[in-house]
C-alpha positions as CSV (number, residue, x, y, z in Angstrom):
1,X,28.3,19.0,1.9
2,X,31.4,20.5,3.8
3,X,33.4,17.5,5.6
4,X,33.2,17.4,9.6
5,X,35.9,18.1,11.5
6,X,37.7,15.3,12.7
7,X,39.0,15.7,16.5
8,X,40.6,12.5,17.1
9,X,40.1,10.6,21.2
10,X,42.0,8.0,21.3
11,X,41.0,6.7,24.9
12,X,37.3,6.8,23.5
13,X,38.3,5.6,20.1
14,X,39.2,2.8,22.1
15,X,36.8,2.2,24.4
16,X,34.8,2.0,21.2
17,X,36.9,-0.2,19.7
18,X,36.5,-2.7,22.3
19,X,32.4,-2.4,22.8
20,X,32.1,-2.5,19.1
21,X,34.5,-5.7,18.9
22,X,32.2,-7.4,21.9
23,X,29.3,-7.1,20.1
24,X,30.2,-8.6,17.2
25,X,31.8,-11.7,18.6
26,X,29.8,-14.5,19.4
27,X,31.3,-15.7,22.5
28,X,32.9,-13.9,24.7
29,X,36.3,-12.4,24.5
30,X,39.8,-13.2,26.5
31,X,42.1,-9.6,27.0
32,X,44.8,-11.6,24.5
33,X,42.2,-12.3,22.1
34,X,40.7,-8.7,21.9
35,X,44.2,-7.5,21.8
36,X,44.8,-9.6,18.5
37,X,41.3,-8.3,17.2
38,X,42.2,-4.5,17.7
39,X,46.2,-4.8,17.1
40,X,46.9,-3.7,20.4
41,X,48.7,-4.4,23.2
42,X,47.0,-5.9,26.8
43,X,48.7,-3.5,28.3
44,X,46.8,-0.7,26.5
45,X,43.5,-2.6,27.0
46,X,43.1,-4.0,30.3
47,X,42.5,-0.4,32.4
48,X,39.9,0.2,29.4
49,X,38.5,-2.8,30.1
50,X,38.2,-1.9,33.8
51,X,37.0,0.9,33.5
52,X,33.9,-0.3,31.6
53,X,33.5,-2.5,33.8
54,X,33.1,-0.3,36.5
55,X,30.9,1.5,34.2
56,X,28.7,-1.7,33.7
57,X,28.7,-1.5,30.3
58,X,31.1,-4.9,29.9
59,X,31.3,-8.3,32.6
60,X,33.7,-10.7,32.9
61,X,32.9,-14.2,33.7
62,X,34.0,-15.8,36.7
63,X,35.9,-18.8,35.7
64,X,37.3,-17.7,32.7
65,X,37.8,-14.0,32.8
66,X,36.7,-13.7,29.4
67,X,34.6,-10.1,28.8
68,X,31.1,-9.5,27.3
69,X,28.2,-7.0,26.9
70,X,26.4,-6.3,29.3
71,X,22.7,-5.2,28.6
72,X,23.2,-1.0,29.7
73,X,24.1,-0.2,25.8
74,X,20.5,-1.9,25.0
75,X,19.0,0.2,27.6
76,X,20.7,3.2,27.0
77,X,19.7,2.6,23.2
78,X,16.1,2.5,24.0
79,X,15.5,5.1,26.6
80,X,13.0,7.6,25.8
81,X,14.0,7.0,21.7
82,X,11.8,6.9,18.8
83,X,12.8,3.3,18.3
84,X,10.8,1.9,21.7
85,X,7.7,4.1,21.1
86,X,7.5,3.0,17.8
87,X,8.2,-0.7,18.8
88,X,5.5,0.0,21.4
89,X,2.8,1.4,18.7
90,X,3.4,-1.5,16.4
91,X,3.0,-4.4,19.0
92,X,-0.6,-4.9,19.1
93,X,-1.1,-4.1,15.1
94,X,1.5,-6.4,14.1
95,X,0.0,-9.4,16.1
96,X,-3.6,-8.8,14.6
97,X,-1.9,-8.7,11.3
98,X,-0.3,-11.7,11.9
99,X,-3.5,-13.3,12.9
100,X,-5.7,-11.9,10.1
101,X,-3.0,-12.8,7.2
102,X,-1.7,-16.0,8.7
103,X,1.9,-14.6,7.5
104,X,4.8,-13.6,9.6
105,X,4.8,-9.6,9.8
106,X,8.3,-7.9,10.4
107,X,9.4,-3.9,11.0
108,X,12.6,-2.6,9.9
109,X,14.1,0.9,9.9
110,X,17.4,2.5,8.2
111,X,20.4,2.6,10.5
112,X,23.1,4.5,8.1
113,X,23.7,2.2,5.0
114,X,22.0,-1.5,6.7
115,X,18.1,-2.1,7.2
116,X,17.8,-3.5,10.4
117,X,15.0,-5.3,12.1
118,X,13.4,-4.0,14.7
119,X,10.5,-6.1,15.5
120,X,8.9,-9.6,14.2
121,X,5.8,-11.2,15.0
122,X,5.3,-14.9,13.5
123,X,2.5,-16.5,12.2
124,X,0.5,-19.1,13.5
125,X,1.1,-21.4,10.8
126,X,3.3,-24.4,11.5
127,X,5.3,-23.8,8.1
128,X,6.5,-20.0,8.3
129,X,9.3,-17.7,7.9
130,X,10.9,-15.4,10.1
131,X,13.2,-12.8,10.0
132,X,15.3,-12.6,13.1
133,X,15.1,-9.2,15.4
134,X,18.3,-7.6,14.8
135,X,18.7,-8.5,11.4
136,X,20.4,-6.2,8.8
137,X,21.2,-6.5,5.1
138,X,21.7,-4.2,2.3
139,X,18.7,-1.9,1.8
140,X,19.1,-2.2,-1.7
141,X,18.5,-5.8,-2.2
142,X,15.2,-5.7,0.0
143,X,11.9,-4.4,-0.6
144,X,11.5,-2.5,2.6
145,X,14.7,-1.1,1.9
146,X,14.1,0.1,-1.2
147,X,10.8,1.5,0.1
148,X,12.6,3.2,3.0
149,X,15.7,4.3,0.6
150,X,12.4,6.0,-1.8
151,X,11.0,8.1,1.2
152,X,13.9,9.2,2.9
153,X,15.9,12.4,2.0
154,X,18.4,12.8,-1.2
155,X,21.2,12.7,2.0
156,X,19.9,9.9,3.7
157,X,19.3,8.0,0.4
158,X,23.3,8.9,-1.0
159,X,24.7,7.7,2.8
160,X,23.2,4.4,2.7
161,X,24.2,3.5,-1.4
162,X,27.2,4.8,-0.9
163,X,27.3,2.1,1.9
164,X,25.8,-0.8,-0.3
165,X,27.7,-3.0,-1.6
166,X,24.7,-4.5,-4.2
167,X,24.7,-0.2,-5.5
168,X,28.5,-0.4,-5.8
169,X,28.0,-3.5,-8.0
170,X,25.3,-1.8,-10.7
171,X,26.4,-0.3,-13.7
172,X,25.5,3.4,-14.4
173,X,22.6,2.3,-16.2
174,X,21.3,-0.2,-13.5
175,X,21.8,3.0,-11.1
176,X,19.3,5.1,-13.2
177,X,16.5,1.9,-13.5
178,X,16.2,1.9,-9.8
179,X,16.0,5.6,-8.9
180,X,13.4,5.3,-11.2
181,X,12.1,2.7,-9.4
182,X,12.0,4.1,-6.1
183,X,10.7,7.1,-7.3
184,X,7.3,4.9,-8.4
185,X,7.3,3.1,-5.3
186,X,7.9,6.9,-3.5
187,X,4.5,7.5,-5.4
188,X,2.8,4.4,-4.6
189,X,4.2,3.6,-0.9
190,X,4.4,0.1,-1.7
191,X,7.3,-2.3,-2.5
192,X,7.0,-5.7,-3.9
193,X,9.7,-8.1,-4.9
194,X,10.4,-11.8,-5.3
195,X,13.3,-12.9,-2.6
196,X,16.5,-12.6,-4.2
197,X,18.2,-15.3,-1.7
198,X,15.2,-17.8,-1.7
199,X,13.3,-19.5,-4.4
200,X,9.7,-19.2,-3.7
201,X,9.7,-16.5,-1.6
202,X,8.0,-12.8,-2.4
203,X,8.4,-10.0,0.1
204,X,5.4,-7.2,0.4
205,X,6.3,-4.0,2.0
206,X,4.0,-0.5,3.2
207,X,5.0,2.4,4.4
208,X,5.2,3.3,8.3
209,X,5.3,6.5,9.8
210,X,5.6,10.2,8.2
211,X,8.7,11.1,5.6
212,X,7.9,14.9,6.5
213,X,9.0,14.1,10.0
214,X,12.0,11.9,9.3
215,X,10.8,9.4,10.8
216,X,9.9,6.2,8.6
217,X,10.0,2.4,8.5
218,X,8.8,-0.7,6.4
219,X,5.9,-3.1,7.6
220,X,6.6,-6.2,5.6
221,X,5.6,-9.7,5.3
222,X,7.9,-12.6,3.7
223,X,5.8,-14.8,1.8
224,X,6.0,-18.4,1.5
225,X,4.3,-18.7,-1.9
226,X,2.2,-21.6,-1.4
227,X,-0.1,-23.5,-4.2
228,X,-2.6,-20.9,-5.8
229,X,-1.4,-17.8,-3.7
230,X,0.5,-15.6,-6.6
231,X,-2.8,-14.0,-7.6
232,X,-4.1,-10.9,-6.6
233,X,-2.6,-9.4,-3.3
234,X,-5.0,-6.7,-3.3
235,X,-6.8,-7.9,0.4
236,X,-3.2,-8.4,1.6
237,X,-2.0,-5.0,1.2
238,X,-5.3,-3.6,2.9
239,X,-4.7,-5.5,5.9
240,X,-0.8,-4.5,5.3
241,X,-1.6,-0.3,5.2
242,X,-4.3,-0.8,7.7
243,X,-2.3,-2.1,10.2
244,X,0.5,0.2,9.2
245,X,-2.2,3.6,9.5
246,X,-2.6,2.6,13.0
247,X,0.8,2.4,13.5
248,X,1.3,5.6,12.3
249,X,-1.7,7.4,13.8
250,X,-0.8,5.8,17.4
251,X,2.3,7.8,17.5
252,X,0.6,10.9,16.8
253,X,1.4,11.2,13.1
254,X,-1.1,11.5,10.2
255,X,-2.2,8.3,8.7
256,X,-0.2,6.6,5.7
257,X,-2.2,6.0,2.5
């Protein structure tokens, strides 16, 4: 595949640089202390700074002056996109699911080379586990990302290993054993897997959505494996790929096995 172009911006490259470094702090961020994060000077910074402020895409607090997100990237992210109508589709499902199962039920989608969360409903149990909204991790270590890394194009699938940090780790051999595997679970649209963080834990995942459109993502549940529950998981994966059917056909697609 022929490289793109690169046509460098610095003044967006910054502006970037500074939204990107917002989001991923956990508090907000003083001018000097962005300016150490990004190696550059406050000089450079602070008219960036005001002008996404003016923008309304950052605030700055009061007493401090310190900057953060405001919430116009989150809207802008979810205007009219795929995302939202498929959050919107899966609400009700994944609540009945929840309800019929008694298991948390989460939905997760490939962004480039991470799996991210999208949605989470939690069951009414008073021992559960959730999976926070906004999540990500490294599809390969995850059943529902190794059932979205099975049904998405040779392109797609390449990006996000060459991404991963768990593919980088597997010898050649190890490689081969789980395209192999992917291409069963591509057959079967189904990925199971015992946790490979937490002892006790088995994750279940179905498919969501239509490969042929491009559109895809994983309806899972993360099991606390109780007393007597490792047996047969046939009745679970019927509620799973109903619920994930109506998913599907609510958004105008055909329904998933």
């Amino acid at each position: 595949m022929p490289k793109t172009p690169s046509y460098p911006v610095p003044a967006l490259e910054k502006g970037l640089d500074i939204l990107e470094t917002l989001a991923a702090a956990a508090v907000p961020q003083s001018l000097a202390e962005l300016a150490t994060s990004l190696d550059r000077s406050s000089s450079e910074l602070f008219r960036m700074l005001n002008c996404l402020e003016q923008r309304g895409y950052i605030t700055r607090e009061p007493v401090s002056g310190k900057y953060s997100l405001t919430l116009k990237l989150f809207s802008l992210a979810h205007a009219h996109s795929v995302t939202e109508k498929l959050l919107r589709a899966a609400n009700v499902p994944m609540q009945e699911l929840t309800e019929k199962v008694r298991e948390s039920v989460h939905l997760s989608v490939l962004e480039g080379d991470r799996l991210l969360v999208v949605a989470q409903q939690e069951s009414p149990e008073r021992v559960r586990l959730s999976i926070e909204i906004g999540g990500q991790f490294d599809p390969v270590e995850t059943a529902s990302g190794r059932l979205l890394l099975a049904h998405v194009d040779d392109e797609r699938r390449e990006q996000a290993c060459a991404g991963s940090p768990a593919w980088k780790a597997l010898s050649a051999r190890a490689r081969a054993a789980l395209l192999e595997s992917l291409a069963e679970i591509r057959r079967t649209g189904l990925s199971f897997a015992e946790s490979e963080t937490i002892e006790g834990v088995r994750d279940v995942a179905v498919l969501v959505g239509n490969p042929a459109s491009g559109v895809v993502a994983a309806l899972a549940i993360t099991r606390l494996l109780r007393r007597g529950q490792r047996g047969d998981e046939a009745a679970l994966v019927a509620a799973m790929r109903g619920a994930a059917r109506e998913i599907t056909e609510s958004l105008g697609w055909e329904g998933t096995k």
